[in-house]
C-alpha positions in Angstrom: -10.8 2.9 -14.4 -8.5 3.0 -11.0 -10.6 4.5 -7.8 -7.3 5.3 -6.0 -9.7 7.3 -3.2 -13.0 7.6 -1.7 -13.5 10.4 1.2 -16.7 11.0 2.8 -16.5 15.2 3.1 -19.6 16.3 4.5 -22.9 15.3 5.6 -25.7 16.9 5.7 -29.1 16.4 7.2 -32.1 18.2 5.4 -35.5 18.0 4.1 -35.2 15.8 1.8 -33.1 13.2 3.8 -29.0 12.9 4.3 -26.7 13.8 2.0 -23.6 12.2 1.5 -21.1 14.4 -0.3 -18.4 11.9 -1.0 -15.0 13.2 -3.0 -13.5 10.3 -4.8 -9.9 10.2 -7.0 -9.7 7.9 -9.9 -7.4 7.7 -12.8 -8.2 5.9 -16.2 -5.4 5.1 -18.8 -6.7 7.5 -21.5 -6.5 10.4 -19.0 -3.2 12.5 -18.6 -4.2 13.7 -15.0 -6.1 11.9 -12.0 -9.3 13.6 -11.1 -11.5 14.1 -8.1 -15.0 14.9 -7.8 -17.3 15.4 -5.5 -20.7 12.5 -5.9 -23.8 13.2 -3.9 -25.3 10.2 -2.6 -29.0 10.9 -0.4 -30.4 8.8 1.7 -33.2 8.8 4.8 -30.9 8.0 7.3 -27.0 8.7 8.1 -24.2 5.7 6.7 -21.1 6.4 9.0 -19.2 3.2 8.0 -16.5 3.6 5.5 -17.0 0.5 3.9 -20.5 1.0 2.5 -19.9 4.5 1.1 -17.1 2.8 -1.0 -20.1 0.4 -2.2 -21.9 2.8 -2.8 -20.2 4.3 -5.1 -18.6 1.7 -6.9 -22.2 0.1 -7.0 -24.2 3.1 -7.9 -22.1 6.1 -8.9 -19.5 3.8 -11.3 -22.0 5.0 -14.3 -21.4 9.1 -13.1 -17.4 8.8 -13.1 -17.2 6.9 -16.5 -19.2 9.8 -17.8 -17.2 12.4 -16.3 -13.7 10.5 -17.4 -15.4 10.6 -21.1 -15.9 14.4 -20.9 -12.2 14.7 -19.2 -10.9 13.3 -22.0 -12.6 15.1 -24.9 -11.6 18.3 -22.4 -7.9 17.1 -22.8 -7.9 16.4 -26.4 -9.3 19.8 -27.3 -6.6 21.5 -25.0 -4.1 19.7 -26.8 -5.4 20.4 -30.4 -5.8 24.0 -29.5 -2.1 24.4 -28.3 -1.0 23.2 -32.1 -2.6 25.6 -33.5 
């Protein structure tokens, strides 16, 4: 897997702490298409520096985009079986 971007898009403070919504682009060799999606990361305080949001979610969130290429894939071999038809 290729992260080719990490943006931090929005935080937000509530009750149950801030949350990070962080869009991040990746692209995986089984995958016709590069994909973004947006990760929540929540925390009790604010993390303004760049750097450890793109630890964060290479650290923690790695697990969530390998998951989400797996279901891309079975999404794009379906659509593909389905047009031979």
């Amino acid at each position: 897997m290729k992260i080719l971007n990490i943006e931090l898009a929005n935080v937000e403070q509530t009750d149950l702490g801030f949350e990070h919504w962080v869009d991040v682009t990746y692209s995986v060799p089984i995958l016709k298409n590069e994909y973004t999606v947006r990760l929540l990361l929540l925390f009790d305080f604010e993390i303004e520096d760049a750097e450890v949001i793109e630890y964060l979610v290479n650290a923690w969130k790695y697990r969530e985009l390998v998951l989400h290429s797996v279901r891309m894939y079975e999404l794009e071999r379906n659509e593909s079986f389905s047009i031979l038809d």
